[in-house]
C-alpha positions as CSV (number, residue, x, y, z in Angstrom):
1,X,109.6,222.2,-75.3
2,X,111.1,225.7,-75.1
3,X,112.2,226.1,-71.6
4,X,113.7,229.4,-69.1
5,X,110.9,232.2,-70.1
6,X,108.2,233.8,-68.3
7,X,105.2,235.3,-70.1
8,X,106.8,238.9,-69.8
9,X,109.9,238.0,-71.5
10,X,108.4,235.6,-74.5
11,X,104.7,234.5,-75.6
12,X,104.7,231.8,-77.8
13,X,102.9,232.1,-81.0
14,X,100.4,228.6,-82.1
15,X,97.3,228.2,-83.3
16,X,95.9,224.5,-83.4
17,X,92.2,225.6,-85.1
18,X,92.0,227.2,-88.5
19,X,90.3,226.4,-91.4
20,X,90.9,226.6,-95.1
21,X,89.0,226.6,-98.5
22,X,88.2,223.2,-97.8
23,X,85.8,224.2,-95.1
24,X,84.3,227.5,-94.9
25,X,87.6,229.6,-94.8
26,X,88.8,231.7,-97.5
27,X,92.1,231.0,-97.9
28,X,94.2,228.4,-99.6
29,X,96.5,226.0,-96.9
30,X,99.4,227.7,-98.4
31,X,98.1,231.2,-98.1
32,X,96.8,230.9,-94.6
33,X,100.5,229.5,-93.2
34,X,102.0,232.2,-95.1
35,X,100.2,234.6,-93.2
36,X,100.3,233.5,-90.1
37,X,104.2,232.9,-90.3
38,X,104.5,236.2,-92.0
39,X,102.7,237.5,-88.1
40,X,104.9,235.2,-86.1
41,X,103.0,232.2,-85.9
42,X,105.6,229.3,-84.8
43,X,103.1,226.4,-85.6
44,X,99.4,226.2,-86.8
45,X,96.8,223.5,-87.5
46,X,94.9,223.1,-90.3
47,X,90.9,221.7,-89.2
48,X,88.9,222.2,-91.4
49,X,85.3,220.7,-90.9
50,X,84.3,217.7,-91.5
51,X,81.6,215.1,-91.3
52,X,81.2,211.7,-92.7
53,X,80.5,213.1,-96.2
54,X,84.0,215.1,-97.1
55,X,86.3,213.8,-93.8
56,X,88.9,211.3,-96.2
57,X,89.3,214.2,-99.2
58,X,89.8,216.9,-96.4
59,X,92.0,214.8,-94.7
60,X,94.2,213.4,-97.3
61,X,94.4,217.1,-98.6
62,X,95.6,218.5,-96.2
63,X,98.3,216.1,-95.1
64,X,99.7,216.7,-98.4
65,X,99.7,220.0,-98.0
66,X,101.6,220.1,-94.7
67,X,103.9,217.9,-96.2
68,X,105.2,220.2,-98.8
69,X,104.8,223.2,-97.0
70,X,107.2,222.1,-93.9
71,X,109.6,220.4,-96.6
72,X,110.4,224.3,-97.2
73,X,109.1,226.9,-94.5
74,X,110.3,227.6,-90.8
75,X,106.7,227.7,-89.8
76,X,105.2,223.8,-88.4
77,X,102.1,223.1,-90.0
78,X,99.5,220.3,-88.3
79,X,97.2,218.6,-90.4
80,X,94.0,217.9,-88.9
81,X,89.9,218.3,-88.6
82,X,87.0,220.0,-86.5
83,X,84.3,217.0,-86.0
84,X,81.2,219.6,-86.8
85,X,77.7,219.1,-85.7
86,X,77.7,215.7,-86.2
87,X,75.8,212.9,-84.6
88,X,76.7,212.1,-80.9
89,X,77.0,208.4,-81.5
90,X,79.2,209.0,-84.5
91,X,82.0,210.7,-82.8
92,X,84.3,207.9,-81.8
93,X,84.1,206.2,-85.5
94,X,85.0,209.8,-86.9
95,X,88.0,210.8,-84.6
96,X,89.5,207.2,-85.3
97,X,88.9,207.6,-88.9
98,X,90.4,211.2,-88.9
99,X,93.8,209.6,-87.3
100,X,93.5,206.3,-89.4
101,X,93.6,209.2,-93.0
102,X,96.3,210.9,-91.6
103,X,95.4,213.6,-89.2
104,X,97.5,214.9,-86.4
105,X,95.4,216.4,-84.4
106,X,91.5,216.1,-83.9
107,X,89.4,219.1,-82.4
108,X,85.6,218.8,-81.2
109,X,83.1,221.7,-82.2
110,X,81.7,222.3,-79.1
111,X,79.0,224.0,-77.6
112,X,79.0,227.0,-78.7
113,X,76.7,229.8,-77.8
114,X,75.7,230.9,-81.1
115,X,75.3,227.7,-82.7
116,X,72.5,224.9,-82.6
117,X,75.2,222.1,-81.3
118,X,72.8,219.2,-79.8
119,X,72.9,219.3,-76.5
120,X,76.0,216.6,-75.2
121,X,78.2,217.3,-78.2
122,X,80.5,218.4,-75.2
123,X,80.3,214.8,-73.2
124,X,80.7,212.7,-76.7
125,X,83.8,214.7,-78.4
126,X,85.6,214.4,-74.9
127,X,85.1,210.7,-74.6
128,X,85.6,210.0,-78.3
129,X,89.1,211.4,-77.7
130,X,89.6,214.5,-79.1
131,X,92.5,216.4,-78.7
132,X,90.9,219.4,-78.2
133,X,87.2,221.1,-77.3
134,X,86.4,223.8,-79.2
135,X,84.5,226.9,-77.8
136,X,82.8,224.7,-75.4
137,X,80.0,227.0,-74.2
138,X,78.4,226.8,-70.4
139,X,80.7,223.6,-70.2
140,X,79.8,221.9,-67.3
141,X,82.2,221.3,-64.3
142,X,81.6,217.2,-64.7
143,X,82.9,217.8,-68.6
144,X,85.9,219.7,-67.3
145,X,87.2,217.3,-64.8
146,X,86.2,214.4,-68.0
147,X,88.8,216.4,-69.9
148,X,91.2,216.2,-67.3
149,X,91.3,212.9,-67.0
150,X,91.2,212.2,-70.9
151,X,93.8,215.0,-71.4
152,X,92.1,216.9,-73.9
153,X,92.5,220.3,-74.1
154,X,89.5,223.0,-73.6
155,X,89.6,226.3,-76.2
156,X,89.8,229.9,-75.3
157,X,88.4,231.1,-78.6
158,X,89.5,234.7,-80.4
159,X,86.2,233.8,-82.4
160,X,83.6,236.1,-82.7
161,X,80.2,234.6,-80.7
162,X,81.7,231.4,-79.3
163,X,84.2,233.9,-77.3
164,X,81.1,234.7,-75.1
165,X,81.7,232.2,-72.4
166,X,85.6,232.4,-72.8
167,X,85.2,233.3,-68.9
168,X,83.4,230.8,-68.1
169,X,85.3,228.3,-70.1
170,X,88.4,229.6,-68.3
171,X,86.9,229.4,-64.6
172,X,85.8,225.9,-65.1
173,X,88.5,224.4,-66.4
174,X,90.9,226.4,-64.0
175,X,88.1,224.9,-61.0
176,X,88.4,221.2,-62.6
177,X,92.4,221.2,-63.3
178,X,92.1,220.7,-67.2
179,X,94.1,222.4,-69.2
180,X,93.7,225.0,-71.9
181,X,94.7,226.3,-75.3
182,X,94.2,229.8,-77.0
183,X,93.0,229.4,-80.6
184,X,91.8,231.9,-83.4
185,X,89.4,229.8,-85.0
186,X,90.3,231.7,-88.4
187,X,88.1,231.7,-91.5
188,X,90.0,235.1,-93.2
189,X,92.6,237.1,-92.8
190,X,91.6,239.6,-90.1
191,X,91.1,236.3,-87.9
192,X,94.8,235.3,-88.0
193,X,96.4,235.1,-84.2
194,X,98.1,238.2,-83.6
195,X,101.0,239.1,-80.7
196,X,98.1,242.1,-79.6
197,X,95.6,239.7,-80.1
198,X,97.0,236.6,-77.9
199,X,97.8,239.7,-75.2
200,X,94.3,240.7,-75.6
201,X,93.1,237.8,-74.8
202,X,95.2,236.5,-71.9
203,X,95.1,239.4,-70.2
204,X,91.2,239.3,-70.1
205,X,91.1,236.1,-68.5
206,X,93.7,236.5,-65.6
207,X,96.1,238.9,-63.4
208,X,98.5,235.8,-63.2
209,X,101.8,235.8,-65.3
210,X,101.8,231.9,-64.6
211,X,98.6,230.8,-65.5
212,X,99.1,232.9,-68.6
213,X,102.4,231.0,-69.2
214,X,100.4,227.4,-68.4
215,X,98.1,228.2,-71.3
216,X,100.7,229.0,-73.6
217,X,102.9,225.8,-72.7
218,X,100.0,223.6,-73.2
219,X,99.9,224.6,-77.3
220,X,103.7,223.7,-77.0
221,X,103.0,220.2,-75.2
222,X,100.1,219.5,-78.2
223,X,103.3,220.3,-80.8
224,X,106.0,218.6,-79.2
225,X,103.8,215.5,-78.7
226,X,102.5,215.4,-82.0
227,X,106.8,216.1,-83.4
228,X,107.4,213.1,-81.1
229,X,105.2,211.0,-82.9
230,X,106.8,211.2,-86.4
231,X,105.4,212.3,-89.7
């Protein structure tokens, strides 16, 4: 973990939800990391969404592509997945089957506001183990302090729609003591995180340089963790 700066004096740049051509982005792996690097992007996931029916060939896919692409650029790419309207009963089976194919980080489409997620998607992801909950929606406090105590991480989301209850996301988890992660959600190029638009956004949830700062570091502590564990 990078250590001695305040948000005034450095904002670190990760994004742990994107997606690909192999969900419903429109980029290739390599095109998206070379974009995001190209904007200052330190390290980026790769989740594209899956279900039972494509979650080993997405998988497998993109582990090879972060393979080969951090053999050769100063950028550290994360394979991994967004578990996406699927049964609630079949979220534990797919997050360990995610991990068992290779990927490095698991994130939960949550409740979204804009989206017909079934009611306890939320409850399920959290206690299947996900690393992180994705634009949760009117997340409950009870959910909140479940993701404190199973360490996953609840999304501020730069996505258009789910960003509605980015608020109330934010005052939840702050009330419950779980900890948080700004992600772009990115399906195209305008989506791509953005100093202005990581500003933008942190600055719309808080007055507080160290809460700011808390958000950041908790991307970093998803990184370092998953660095510590090895390729």
């Amino acid at each position: 973990m990078v250590k001695g700066w305040s948000f005034s004096e450095r904002e670190i740049m990760i994004d742990l939800h994107t997606h690909t051509i192999l969900s419903d982005g429109c980029l290739l792996p390599s095109e998206l990391v070379r974009r995001a690097f190209v904007n200052g992007v330190k390290a980026i996931a790769l989740t594209d969404h899956v279900d039972h029916s494509n979650i080993e060939m997405v998988v497998r896919s993109l582990v090879r592509a972060a393979i080969e692409l951090n053999r050769y650029w100063e950028i550290y790419v994360i394979p991994g997945v967004e578990l996406t309207h699927v049964p609630l009963e079949s979220f534990k089976e797919l997050v360990d089957a995610a991990r068992g194919y290779g990927a490095k980080i698991v994130v939960g489409h949550g409740e979204s506001p804009v989206e017909p997620v079934i009611k306890g998607t939320n409850t399920a992801a959290i206690k299947a183990g996900v690393d992180i909950l994705a634009h949760p929606g009117m997340i409950t406090l009870e959910d909140a302090m479940l993701a404190k105590e199973k360490k996953v991480y609840l999304e501020i989301t730069a996505r258009r729609g789910h960003s509605k209850t980015n608020h109330h996301v934010f005052k939840t988890a702050i009330k419950a003591g779980a900890k948080l992660v700004i992600d772009t959600d990115s399906h195209s190029p305008e989506d791509i995180l953005t100093q202005e638009k990581q500003k933008m956004i942190l600055r719309s949830l808080t007055d507080s340089d160290l809460i700011r700062a808390s958000i950041l570091r908790s991307s970093e502590e998803i990184v370092d963790r998953i660095k510590s564990m090895g390729e």
